[in-house]
N, C-alpha and C positions, 0 to 999 in steps of 0.2 A: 504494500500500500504506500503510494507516494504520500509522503508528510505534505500540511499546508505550507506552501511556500511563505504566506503569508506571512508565518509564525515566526519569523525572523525578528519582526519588527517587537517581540514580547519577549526573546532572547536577555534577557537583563545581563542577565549574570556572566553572558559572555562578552557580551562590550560594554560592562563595565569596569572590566579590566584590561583592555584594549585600548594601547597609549599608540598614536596616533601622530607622526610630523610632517608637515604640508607647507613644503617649500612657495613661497611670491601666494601664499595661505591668507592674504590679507585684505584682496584685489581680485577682479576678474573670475576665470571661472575658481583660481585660488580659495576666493572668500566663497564660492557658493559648495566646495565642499568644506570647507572646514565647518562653514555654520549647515550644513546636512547633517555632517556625522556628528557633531555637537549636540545637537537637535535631537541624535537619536541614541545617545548614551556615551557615546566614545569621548575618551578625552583627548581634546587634540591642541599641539602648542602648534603655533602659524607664524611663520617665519616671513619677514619682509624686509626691505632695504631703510625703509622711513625709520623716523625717530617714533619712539613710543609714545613721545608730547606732539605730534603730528595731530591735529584734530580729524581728521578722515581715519588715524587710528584707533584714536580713545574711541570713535564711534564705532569701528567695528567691534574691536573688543569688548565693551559694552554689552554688544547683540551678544559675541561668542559668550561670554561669561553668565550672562542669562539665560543663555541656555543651556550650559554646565560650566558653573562654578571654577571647578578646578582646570577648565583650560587656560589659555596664555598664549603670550604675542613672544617672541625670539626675531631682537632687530642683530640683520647678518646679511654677508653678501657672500655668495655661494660661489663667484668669480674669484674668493679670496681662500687662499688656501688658509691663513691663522683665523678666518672668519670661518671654514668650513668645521674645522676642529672644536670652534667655540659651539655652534648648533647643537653640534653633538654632544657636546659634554655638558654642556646646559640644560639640556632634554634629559638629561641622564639624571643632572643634578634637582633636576624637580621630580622628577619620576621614575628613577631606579630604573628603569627598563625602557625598551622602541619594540614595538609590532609592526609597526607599519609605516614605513618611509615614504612616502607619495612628492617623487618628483614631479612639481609643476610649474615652478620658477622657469621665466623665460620671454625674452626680449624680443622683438623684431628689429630687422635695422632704420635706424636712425629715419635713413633716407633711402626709398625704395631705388636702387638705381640700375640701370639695366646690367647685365651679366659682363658687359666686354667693359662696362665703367666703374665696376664693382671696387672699391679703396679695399687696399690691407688693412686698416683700421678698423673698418665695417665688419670683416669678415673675423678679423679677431677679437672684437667685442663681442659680437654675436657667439661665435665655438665657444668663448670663455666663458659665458655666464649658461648657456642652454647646453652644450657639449662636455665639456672642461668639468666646469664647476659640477654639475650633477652625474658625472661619470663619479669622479674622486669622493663625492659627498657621499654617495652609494658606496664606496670603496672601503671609506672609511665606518660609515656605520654598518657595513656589513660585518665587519670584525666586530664592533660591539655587541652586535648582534649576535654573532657566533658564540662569546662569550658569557652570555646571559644563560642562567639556569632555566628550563622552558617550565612556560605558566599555565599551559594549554589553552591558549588563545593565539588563533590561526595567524604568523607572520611572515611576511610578504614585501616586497618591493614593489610601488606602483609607479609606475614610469610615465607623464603624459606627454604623448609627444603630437602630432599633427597629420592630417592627412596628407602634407608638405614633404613626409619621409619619401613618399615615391609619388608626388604628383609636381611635375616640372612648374615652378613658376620664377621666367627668367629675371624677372624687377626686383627679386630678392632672392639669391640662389646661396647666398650664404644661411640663411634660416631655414630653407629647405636641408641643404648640408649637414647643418646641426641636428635636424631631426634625424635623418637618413642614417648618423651615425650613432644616432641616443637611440634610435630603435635594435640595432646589433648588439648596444650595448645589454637592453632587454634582454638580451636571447644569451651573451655571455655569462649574465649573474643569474640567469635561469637554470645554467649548465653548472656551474661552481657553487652555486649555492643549494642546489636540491640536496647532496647528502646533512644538510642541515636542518633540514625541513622549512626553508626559508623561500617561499615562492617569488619568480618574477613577470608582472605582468606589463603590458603594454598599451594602454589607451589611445585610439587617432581621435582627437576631436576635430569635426569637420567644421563648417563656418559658424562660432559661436559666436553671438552679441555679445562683446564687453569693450572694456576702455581701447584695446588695441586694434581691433577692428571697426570703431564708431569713424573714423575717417575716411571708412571705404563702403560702410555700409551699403548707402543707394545706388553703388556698382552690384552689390550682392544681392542688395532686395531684385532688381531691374534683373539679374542674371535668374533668380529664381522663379522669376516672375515668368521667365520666357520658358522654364522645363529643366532646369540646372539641376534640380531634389527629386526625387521622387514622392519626400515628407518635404512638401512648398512653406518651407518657414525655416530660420535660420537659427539655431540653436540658442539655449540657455545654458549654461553654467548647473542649473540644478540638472539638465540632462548629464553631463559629465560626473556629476556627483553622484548621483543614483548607481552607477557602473561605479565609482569607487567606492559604494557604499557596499553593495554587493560582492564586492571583493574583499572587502575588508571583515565582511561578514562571515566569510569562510564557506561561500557556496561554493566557489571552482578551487577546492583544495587539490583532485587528481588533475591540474590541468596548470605546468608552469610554462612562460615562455612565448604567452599566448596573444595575441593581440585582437583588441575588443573596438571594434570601430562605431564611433557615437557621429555620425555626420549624413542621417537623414538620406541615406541611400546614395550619396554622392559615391561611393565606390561599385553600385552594381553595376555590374556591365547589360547595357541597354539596348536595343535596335530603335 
């Protein structure tokens, strides 16, 4: 007899002890998982670049902390290698243990510029913060991880990267790049970390509305409009949360490696 799926969401006692870190956690679709999983028992600290006296911060934090208490804001920049080691041992130092690492920090460039005009600057601001910085941050919390007594609460690497890993777009081929290689990296800590019981998954979210796409938006509304989705609306934030929700939830535990595409059927192949 298949159990209610449903029943996840009355699960207490398993993400209540399911600690929770969600890198650029603060912003974007960032803030729409942190305040999901918050929302639904897990404790999660949300990592961003801002100051903690940032008023766009106190207000999230606010929301997160009213919805469970004991989460928390971690100001760190992920392009920094003494900043990645601080995330980590900060999360440790308020909560003894990490479940669930949810890379989602992650920049576009500056200035969209076509491929043959593309700066070295560009291209290494971009690998460093979305390639770089969340390769080694996974790196390093993975040994933490490794070294944690297990709590039996399901732990996992959540990686979100883009439908950009394998859809060419030439005005920004450096943030394509970065994705293209933050998804192998999936598939690497998928392969070293299964004797650990420490799964890794791989989220594409397709055109989501937030801060970094509102400049292009009525390209995208106008492209959808014509047949671009199969699902004609252009994502939220809580769509990418829900699939991090479920994964953190510990429904695809026989399944590491895996990549879960949230982008409205922009990847079926169509006639």
């Amino acid at each position: 007899m298949i159990n209610n799926v449903a029943g996840i969401d009355d699960n207490s006692s398993l993400k209540s002890k399911s600690y929770v870190l969600v890198t650029g956690g603060a912003r974007g679709i960032g803030s729409g998982i942190s305040l999901y999983l918050a929302s639904r028992g897990f404790t999660v600290a949300a990592v961003g670049t801002r100051s903690p006296d940032n008023p766009a911060v106190v207000e999230f934090v606010q929301k997160l902390k009213s919805a469970n208490s004991k989460c928390s804001y971690i100001q760190g920049d992920i392009s920094s290698s003494d900043d990645r080691r601080y995330i980590i041992d900060e999360f440790y130092r308020r909560y003894g243990r990490l479940d669930v690492l949810v890379n989602n920090a992650g920049v576009a460039p500056t200035v969209r510029a076509d491929l043959l005009e593309m700066t070295e600057e560009s291209f290494d601001r971009v690998l460093g913060i979305n390639l770089r910085g969340a390769f080694f941050l996974s790196q390093y919390a993975a040994k933490r991880m490794i070294a944690d007594e297990p709590s039996g609460a399901p732990r996992m690497i959540i990686t979100v990267t883009s439908i950009s890993a394998d859809v060419s777009s030439t005005n920004r081929g450096e943030y394509c790049i970065s994705k293209a290689g933050l998804s192998m990296a999936v598939k690497l800590f998928a392969d070293r970390l299964a004797p650990y019981g420490i799964n890794s998954y791989e989220i594409r979210p397709g055109i989501i509305e937030t801060d970094m796409t509102a400049g292009v938006k009525g390209k995208y509304e106008e492209k959808i409009e014509g047949g671009l989705l199969p699902i004609a609306r252009m994502g939220q934030p809580e769509d990418i949360a829900k699939c991090v929700y479920a994964l953190a939830s510990g429904l695809f535990t026989y399944t590491t490696g895996s990549v879960f595409y949230i982008d409205g059927g922009f990847s079926l192949s169509r006639l």
